[in-house]
C-alpha positions as CSV (number, residue, x, y, z in Angstrom):
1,X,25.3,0.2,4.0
2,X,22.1,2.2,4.1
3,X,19.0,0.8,2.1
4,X,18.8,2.3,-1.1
5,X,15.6,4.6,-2.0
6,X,14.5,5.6,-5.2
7,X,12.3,8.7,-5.7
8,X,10.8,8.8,-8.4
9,X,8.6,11.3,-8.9
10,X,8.2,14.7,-6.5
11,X,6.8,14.1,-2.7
12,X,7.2,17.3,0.0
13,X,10.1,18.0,0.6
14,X,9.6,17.4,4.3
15,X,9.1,13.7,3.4
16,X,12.5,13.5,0.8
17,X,13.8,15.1,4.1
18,X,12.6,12.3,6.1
19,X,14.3,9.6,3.9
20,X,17.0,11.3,3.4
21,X,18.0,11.5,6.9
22,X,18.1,8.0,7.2
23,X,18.8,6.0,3.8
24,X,20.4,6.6,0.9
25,X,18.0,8.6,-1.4
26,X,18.2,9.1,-5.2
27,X,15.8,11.5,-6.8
28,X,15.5,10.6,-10.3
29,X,12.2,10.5,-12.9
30,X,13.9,10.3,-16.2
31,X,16.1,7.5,-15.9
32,X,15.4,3.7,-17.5
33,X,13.5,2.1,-14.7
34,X,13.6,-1.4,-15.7
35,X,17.5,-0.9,-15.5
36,X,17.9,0.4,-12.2
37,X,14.7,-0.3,-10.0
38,X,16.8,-4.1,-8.9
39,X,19.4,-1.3,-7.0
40,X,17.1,-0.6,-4.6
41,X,14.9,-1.6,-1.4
42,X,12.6,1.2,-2.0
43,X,10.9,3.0,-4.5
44,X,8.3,6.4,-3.4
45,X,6.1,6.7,-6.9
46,X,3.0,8.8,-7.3
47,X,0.4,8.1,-10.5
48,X,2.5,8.9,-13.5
49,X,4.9,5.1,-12.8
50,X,3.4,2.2,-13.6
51,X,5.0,-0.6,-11.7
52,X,3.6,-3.9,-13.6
53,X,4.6,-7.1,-12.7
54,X,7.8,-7.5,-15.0
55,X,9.3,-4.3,-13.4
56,X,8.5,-5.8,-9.8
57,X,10.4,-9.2,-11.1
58,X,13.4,-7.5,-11.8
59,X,13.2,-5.7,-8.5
60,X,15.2,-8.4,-6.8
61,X,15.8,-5.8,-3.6
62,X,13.3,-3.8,-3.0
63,X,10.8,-4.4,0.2
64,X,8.4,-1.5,-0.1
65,X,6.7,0.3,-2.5
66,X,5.6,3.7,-1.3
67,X,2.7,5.3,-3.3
68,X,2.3,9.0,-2.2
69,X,-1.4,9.3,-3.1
70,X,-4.5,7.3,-2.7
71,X,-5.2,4.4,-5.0
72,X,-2.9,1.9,-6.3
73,X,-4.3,1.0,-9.8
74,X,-0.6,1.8,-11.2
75,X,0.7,-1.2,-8.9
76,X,0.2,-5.0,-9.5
77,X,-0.4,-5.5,-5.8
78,X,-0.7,-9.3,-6.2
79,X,2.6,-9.5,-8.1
80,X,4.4,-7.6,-5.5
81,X,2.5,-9.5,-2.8
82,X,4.2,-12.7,-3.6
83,X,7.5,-11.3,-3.9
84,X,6.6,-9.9,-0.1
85,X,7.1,-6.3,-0.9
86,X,4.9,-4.3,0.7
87,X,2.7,-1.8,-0.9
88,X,2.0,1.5,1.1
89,X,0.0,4.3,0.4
90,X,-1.5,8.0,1.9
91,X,-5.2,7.0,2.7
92,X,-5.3,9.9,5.6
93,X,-3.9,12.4,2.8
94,X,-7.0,13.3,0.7
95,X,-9.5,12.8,3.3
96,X,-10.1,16.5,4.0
97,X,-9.4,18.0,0.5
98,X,-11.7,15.4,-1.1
99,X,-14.3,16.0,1.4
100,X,-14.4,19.6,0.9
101,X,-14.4,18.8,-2.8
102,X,-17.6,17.3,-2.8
103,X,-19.1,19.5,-0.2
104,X,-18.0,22.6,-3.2
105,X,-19.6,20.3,-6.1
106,X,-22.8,20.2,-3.7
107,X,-23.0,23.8,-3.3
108,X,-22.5,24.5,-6.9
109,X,-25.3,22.3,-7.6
110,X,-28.0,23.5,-5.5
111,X,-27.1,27.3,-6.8
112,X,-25.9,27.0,-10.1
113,X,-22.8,28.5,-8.8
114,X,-20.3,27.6,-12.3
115,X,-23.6,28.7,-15.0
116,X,-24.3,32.1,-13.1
117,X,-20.4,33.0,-13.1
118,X,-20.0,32.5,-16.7
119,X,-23.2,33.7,-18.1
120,X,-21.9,37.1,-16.1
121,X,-18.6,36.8,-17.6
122,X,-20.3,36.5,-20.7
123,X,-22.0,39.6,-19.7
124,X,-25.6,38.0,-19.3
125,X,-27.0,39.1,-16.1
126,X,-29.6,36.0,-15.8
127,X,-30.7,36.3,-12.0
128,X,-33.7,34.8,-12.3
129,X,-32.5,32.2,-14.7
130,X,-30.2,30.4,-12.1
131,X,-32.1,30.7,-8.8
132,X,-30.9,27.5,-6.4
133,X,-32.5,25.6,-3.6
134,X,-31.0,25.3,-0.1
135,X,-29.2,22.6,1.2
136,X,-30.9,22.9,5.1
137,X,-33.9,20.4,5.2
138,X,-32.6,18.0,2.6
139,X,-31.2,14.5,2.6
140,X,-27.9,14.0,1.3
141,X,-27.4,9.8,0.8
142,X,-23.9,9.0,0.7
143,X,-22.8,5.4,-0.4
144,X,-19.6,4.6,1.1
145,X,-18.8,5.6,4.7
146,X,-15.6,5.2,4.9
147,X,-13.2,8.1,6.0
148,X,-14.1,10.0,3.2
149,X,-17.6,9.6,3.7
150,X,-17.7,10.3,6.8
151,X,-16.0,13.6,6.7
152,X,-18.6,14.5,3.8
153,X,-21.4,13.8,6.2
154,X,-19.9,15.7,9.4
155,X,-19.9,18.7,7.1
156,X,-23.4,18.2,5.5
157,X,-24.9,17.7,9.0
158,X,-23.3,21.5,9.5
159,X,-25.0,22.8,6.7
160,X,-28.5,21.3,8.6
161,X,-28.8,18.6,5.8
162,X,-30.1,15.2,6.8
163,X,-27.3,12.3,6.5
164,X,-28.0,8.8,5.7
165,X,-25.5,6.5,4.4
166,X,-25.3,2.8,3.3
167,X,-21.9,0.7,4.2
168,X,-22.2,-2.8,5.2
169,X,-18.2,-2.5,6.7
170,X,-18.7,0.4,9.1
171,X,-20.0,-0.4,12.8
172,X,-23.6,0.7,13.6
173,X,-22.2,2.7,16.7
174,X,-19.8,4.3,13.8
175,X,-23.0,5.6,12.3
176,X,-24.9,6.8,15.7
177,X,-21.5,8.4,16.6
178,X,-21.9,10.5,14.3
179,X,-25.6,11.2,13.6
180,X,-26.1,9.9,10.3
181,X,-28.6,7.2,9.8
182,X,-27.7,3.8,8.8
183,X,-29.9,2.8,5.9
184,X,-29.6,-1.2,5.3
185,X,-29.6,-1.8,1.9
186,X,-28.3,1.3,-1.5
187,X,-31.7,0.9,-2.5
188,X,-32.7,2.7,0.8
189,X,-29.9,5.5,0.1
190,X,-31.1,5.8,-3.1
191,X,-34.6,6.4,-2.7
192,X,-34.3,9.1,0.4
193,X,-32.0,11.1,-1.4
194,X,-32.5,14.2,-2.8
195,X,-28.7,14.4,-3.2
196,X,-26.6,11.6,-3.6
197,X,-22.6,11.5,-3.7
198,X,-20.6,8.7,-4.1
199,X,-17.6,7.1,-1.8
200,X,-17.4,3.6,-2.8
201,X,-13.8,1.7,-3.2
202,X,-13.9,0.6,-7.0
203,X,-14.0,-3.2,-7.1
204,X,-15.5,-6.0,-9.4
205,X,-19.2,-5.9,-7.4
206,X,-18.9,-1.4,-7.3
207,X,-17.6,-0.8,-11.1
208,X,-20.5,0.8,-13.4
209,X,-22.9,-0.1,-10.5
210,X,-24.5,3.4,-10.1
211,X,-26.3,2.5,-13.7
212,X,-29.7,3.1,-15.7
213,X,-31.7,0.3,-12.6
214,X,-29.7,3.0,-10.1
215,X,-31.0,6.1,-11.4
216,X,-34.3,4.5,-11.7
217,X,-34.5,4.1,-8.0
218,X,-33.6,8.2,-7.3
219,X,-36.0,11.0,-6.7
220,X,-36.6,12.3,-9.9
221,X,-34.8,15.2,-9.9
222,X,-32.4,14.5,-7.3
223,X,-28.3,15.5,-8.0
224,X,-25.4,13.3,-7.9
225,X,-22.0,13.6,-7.1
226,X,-19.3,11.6,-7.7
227,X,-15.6,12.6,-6.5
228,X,-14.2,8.9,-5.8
229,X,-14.2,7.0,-9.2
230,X,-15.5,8.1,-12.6
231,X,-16.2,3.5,-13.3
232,X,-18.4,3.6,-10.7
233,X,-20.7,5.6,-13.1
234,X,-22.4,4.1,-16.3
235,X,-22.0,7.3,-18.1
236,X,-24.1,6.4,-20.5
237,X,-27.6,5.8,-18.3
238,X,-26.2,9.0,-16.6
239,X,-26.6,10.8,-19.4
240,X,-29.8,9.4,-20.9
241,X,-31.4,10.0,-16.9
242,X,-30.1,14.1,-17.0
243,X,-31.5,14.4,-20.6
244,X,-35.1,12.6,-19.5
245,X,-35.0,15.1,-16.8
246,X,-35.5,11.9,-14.1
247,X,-31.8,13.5,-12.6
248,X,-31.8,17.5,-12.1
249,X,-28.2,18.0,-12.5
250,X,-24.7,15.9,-11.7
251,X,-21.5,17.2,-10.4
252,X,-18.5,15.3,-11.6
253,X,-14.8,15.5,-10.6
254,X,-13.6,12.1,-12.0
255,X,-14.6,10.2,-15.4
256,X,-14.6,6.8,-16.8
257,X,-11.7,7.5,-19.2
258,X,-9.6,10.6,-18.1
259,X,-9.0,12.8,-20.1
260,X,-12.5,13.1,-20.2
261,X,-13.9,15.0,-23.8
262,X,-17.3,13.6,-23.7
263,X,-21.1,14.6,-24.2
264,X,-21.5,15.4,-20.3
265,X,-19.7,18.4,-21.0
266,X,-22.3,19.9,-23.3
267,X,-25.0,19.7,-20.6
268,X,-25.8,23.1,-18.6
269,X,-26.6,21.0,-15.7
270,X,-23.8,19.4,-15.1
271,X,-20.5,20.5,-13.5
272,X,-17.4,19.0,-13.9
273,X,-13.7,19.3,-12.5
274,X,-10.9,17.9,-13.7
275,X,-9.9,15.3,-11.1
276,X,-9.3,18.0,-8.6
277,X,-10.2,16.6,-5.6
278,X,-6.9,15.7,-4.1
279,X,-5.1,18.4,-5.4
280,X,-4.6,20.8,-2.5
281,X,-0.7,22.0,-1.7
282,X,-1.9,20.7,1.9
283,X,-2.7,17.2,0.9
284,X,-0.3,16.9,-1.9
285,X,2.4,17.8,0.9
286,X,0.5,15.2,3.4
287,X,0.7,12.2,1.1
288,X,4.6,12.9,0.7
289,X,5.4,12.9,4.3
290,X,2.6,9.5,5.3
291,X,4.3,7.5,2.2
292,X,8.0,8.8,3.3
293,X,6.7,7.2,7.2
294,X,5.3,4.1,5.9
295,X,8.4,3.5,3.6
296,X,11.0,4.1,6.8
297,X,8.8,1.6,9.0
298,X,9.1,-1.2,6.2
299,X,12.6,-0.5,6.2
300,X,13.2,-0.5,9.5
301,X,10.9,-3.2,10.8
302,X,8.0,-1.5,12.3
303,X,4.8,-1.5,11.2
304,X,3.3,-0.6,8.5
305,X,-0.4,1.0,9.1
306,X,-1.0,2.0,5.4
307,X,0.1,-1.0,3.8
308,X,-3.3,-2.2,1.0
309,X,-1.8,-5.7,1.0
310,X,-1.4,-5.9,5.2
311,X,-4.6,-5.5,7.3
312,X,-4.6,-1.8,8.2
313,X,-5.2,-1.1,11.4
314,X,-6.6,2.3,12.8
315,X,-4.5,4.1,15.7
316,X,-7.2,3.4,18.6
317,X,-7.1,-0.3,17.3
318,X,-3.2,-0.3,17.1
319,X,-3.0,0.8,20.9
320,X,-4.6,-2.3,22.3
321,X,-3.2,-4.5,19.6
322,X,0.3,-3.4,19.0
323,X,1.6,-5.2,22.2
324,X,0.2,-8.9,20.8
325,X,1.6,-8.2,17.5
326,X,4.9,-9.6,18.6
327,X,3.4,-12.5,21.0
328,X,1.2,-13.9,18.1
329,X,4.6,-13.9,16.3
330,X,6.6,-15.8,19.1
331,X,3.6,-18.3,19.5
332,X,3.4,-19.6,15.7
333,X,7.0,-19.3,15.7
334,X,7.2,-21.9,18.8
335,X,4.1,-23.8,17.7
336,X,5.7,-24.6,14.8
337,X,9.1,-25.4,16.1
338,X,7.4,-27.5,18.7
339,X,5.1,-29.2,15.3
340,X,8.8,-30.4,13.4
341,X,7.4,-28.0,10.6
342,X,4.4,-29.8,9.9
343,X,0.5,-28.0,9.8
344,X,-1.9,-28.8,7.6
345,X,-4.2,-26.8,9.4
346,X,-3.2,-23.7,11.9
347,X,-6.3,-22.2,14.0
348,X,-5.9,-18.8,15.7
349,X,-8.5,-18.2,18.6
350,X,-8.7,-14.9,20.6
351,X,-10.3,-14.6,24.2
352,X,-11.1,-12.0,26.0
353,X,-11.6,-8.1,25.1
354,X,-9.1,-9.0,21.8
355,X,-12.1,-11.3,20.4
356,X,-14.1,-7.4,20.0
357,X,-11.2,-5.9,17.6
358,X,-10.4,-7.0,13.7
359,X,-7.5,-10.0,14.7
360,X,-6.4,-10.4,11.1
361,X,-3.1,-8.8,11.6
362,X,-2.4,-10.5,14.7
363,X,-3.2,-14.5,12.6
364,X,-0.6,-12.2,9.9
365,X,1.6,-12.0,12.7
366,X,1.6,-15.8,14.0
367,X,1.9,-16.7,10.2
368,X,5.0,-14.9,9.8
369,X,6.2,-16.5,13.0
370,X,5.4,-20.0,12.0
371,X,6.8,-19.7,8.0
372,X,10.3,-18.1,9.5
373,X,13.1,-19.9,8.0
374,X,10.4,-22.6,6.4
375,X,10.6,-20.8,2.8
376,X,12.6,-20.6,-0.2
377,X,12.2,-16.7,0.0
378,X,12.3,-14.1,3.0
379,X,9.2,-14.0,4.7
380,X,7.4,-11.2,5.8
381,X,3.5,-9.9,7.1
382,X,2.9,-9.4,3.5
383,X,3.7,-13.0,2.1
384,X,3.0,-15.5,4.5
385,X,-0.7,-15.8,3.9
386,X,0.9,-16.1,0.2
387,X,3.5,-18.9,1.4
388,X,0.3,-20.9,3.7
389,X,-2.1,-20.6,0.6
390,X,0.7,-22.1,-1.7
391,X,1.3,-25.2,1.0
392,X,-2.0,-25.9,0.8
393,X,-2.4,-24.5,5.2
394,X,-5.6,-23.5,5.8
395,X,-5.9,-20.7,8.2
396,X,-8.7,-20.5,11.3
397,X,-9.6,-17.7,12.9
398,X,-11.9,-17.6,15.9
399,X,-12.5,-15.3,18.4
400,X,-14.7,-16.3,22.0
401,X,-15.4,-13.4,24.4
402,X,-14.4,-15.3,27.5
403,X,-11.1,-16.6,29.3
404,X,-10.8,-18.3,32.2
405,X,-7.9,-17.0,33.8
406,X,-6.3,-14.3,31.6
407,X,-8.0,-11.0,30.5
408,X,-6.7,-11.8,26.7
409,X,-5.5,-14.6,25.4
410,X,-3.7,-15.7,22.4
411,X,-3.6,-19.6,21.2
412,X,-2.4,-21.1,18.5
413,X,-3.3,-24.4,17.5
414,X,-1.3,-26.8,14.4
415,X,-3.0,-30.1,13.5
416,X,-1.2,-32.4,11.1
417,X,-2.3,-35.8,10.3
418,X,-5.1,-36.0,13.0
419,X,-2.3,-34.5,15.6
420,X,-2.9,-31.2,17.4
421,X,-0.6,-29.5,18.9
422,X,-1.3,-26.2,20.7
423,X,0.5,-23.2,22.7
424,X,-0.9,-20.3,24.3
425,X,0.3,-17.0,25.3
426,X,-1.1,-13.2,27.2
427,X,1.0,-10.4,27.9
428,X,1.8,-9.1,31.6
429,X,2.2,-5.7,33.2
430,X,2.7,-2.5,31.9
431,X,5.5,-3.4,29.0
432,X,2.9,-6.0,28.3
433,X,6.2,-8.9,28.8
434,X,5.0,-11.7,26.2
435,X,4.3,-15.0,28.6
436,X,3.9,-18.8,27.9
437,X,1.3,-20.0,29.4
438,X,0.0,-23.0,27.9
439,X,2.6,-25.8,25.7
440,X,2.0,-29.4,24.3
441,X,-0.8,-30.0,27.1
442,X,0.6,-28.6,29.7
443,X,-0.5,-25.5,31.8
444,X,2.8,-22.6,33.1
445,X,3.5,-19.7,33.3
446,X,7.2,-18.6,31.6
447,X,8.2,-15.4,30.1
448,X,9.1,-16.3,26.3
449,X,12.4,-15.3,25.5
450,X,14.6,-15.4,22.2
451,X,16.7,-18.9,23.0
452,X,14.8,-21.8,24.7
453,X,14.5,-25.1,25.0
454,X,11.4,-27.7,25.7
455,X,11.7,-31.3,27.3
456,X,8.9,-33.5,27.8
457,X,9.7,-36.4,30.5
458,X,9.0,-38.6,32.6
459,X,8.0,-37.2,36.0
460,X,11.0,-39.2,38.1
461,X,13.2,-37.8,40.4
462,X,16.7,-36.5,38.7
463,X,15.7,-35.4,35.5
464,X,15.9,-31.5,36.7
465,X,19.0,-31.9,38.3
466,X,20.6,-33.9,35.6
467,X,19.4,-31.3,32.9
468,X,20.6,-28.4,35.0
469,X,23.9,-30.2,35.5
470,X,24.4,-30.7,31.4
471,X,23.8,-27.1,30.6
472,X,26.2,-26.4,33.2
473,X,29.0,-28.6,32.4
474,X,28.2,-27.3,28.6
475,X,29.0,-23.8,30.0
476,X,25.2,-22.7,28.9
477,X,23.5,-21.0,31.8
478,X,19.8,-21.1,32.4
479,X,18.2,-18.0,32.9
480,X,14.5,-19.0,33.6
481,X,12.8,-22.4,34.4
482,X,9.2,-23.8,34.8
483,X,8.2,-26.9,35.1
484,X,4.4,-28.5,34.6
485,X,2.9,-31.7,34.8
486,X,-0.1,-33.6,34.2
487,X,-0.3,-35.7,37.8
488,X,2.3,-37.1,40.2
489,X,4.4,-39.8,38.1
490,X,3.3,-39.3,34.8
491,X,4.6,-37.0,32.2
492,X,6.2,-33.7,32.6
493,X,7.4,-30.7,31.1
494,X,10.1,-28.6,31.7
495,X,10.8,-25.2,29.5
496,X,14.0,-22.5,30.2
497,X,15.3,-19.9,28.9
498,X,19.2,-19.6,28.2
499,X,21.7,-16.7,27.9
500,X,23.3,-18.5,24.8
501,X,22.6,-20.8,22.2
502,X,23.4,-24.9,23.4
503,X,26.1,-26.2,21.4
504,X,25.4,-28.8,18.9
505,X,27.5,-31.7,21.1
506,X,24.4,-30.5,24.1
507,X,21.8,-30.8,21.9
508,X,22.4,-34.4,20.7
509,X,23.6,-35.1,24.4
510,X,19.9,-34.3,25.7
511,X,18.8,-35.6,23.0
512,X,20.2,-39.0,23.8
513,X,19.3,-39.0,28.0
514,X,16.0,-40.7,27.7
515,X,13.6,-38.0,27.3
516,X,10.8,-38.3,25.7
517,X,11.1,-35.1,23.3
518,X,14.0,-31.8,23.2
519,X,13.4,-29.1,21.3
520,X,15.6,-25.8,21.1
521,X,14.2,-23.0,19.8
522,X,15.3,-19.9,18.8
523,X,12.7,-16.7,18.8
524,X,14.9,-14.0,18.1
525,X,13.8,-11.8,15.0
C-alpha cells in the first residue's frame, strides 16, 4: 500500500499534485486530529495545527512532518525527534517576499510613505510636513545574515546604501562575496547604523535582546525594522526610545503577541503591517510545493535538505557531499558489526578537501549505520544522535586537511573498554563506488558491497583455499576478495563479497576452522 498523507491545511495545488501522484492523500482540516493522525506516515500542516507532543505520541506511523512555511513554533521538534520523525519545512519560500518586505518598510520610513497617504486621504495636503531623507549614502546594519539577510543587503547595496552586518555563523568570504562588511561584534552593527533591521533566528540568547542597553547603543535617531520575530523586540524600551526621540521612527511587521492592539499603534512614526511578510501568492505557492518535496524524500528515502532537526545542507555543499553520505553509513554500519555492538565512544575524522565542508550530516550518517538494528525503535538520520545520547556514546568529530593516499577520506573509529577498533573508506571514480580501504589494522583496498564477510587468520598456507572451498561446497559464491596482512607469517585478513547470504550451517562451520575471528555482515539498507 501507498504511505498515507494527511493534508491538513491548504498548500498549492502543484504541491497536493505532487503527493498525490505518488501516495495516498487525504485533504482534510476539520476532522478530530488526535483520532486519526496514528493513520498516517505523513502529515503537510501550515501555522493554524499545533502538533504538541501528545498528538505526536499517538502518531504511531507517521515519519515526516511537513510544515509549508518557515518556523516551526507549532511543532514540539524534540518530541518528534525522539520518535525519529522528521520535521521539514520551506526555508527557501519567504526569502524573496520577506526581503522585499523589509526593503518596502525601509522605504516607507525614510519618506513617510503610510502618513503622507492618509493625511491625503484625509484630504490634508501636508507636503512639507512629511518630507523624507534618501536611502543612497547611508548605512543599513543588518543583524542576522542568513538568507534572508542577505537578500535584504543585495537589494540595499542597489539602492547605493552602505551594508554592514553582524553573524558569527556566516563565512567571512560569504560577507566579501557580497560586499557587505563584516562587523565583529552587534555592538559594532549597532553603532554604524543609521537604519537597522533585524534577521536573527529567535532563540533563548536572541529573545527580547534588541532592548532599552540596545537602543542605547543606536544613533539617535536612527530607524529600525524588524520583519523576522516581534520577541526579539522589548516593546516596551522600544517604545520609551521612539517617545524620548533617541529612535526616529520603527517599521514593524511582526509583534510580541499577535494580534497586536498595542500603544505602538498610536505613534505617527511608526509603521506597522500585520505579519505580512510572507504573504505573497508566489511564496505561499513556493512553501507548498518545497514541503510537498521534502515530505516525498522522507517517504521515499532520500534526503531531506529542509529537515530543522537533520543538519541542512546547502545544494553546492550537497554536490561534493551527497556521494559520502551513503559510505559514512556503510562504515559505522561495518565498524560496528566488526565491534560485536559495543562503543562507548565512536570518533569520525575527515581528511582531505571533506575536512573544509560542515561533516555533521555525514557523523548523522555513520550513526544511523552503526545503531541499525541495535534499537528498540526504527532508526533513522533524525534519531540516532537521540539513540547515542541515550546509551551514553559520545560522538567525535575531527576533521585534518591531509591524507596520505586518498584525496578524501572517511574513518570511523569505536573504542570500548580501552579497545579501538577502526575502518576506513573513500569513494572511486565517477559513480563515486564506496571502497574499503582500511579494517581492524589492516590496509586494502575492496569495494564494499551489501553481503560480506571478514576473517582474521593466521597467515599459513591453505586458509584461502580452504575458505574458498567451504563457500563453494555451501553453494555461496564469492564475488570479490582481498586479502591484507601485517608481515610474512603473522596475522592476516581476508574480506569478500558474496552474491547471497551464507547459510547458518556456513557460518558456524567457519566459525569452528580455527580462525581467529568471522564476521558476516550485511550492509544492505
Amino acid at each position: 500500500m501507498k504511505p498515507r498523507v494527511l493534508v491538513r491545511e491548504p498548500i498549492a495545488e502543484a504541491g497536493l499534485a505532487l503527493l498525490q501522484e505518488r501516495f495516498d492523500v487525504d485533504v482534510d482540516a476539520d476532522s478530530d486530529l488526535a483520532a486519526r493522525i496514528g493513520d498516517y506516515e505523513a502529515i503537510v500542516i501550515r501555522s493554524a495545527t499545533k502538533l504538541d507532543a501528545s498528538l505526536i505520541e499517538r502518531a504511531q506511523r507517521l515519519k515526516v512532518i511537513g510544515r509549508a512555511g518557515v518556523g516551526v513554533d507549532n511543532v514540539d521538534v524534540e518530541a518528534a525527534t525522539r520518535r525519529g520523525i522528521v520535521v521539514a519545512n520551506a526555508p527557501e519560500s519567504t526569502v524573496i517576499s520577506a526581503a522585499e518586505h523589509t526593503i518596502g518598510l525601509l522605504l516607507a520610513l525614510s519618506r513617510h510613505i503610510p502618513q503622507a497617504h492618509a493625511a491625503l486621504k484625509a484630504g490634508r495636503w501636508e507636503r512639507s510636513r512629511y518630507g523624507g531623507i534618501e536611502l543612497a549614502g547611508k548605512t543599513l546594519g543588518v543583524l542576522g545574515f542568513g538568507r534572508i539577510g542577505q537578500q535584504v543587503a543585495r537589494r540595499a547595496l542597489g539602492l547605493e546604501m552602505r551594508v554592514v552586518a553582524h553573524d558569527p555563523f556566516v563565512a567571512r568570504e560569504r560577507f566579501r562575496e557580497l560586499g557587505v562588511e563584516r562587523l565583529e561584534t552587534r555592538d559594532e552593527v549597532l553603532a554604524a547604523a543609521d537604519f537597522l533591521t533585524l534577521h536573527l533566528p529567535l532563540t533563548s540568547e536572541t529573545s527580547g535582546s534588541i532592548d532599552a542597553e540596545a537602543f542605547g547603543k543606536l544613533r539617535e535617531g536612527a530607524r529600525i525594522v524588524n520583519a523576522a520575530r516581534g520577541e526579539l523586540v522589548d516593546e516596551a524600551a522600544l517604545l520609551d526610545a521612539l517617545h524620548a526621540g533617541r529612535l526616529a521612527a520603527a517599521g514593524l511587521d511582526v509583534f510580541g503577541s499577535e494580534p497586536y492592539a498595542g500603544p505602538l499603534l498610536e505613534l505617527d512614526n511608526v509603521v506597522v503591517t500585520p505579519h505580512l511578510a510572507a504573504s505573497t501568492e508566489e511564496a505561499q505557492d513556493r512553501a507548498g510545493v518545497i514541503v510537498a518535496e521534502q515530505v516525498a524524500a522522507a517517504l521515499e528515502g532520500a534526503l531531506v535538505t529542509n529537515a530543522v532537526n537533520i543538519p541542512s545542507i546547502g545544494a553546492e555543499d550537497l554536490e561534493v557531499l551527497g556521494p559520502f553520505i551513503p559510505l559514512a553509513a556503510a562504515l559505522g554500519r561495518l565498524a560496528m558489526e566488526l565491534a560485536g555492538g559495543r562503543a562507548e565512544r565512536i570518533e569520525l575524522a575527515y581528511y582531505g578537501s571533506l575536512s573544509s565542508y560542515d561533516t555533521r550530516l555525514l557523523t548523522i550518517a555513520a550513526l544511523n549505520g552503526a545503531f541499525q538494528g541495535r534499537s528498540d525503535q526504527a532508526v533513522n538520520y533524525v534519531n540516532a544522535p537521540v539513540i547515542a545520547a541515550e546509551r551514553g556514546v559520545e560522538v567525535v568529530e575531527e576533521r585534518r586537511r591531509a591524507s596520505r593516499d586518498f584525496t578524501n577520506l572517511i574513518r570511523v573509529s569505536l573504542r570500548s573498554n580501552g579497545d579501538e577498533l577502526l575502518v576506513a573508506g573513500t569513494t572511486i571514480g565517477r559513480e563515486h563506488r564506496r571502497w574499503l580501504v582500511s579494517a581492524l589494522g589492516f590496509e586494502l583496498e575492496m569495494e564494499l558491497a551489501p553481503l560480506m564477510a571478514v576473517f582474521r587468520y593466521d597467515d599459513v598456507p591453505g586458509v584461502i583455499g580452504r575458505v574458498g572451498t567451504l563457500f563453494g561446497e555451501a553453494g555461496v559464491n564469492i564475488a570479490n576478495m582481498a586479502v591484507s596482512r601485517t608481515r610474512r607469517g603473522d596475522k592476516a585478513l581476508m574480506a569478500v563479497s558474496l552474491d547471497t547470504p551464507a547459510p547458518p550451517e556456513l557460518v558456524e562451520t567457519l566459525r569452528a576452522a580455527g580462525l581467529d575471528d568471522a564476521y558476516f555482515i550485511s550492509l544492505a539498507d
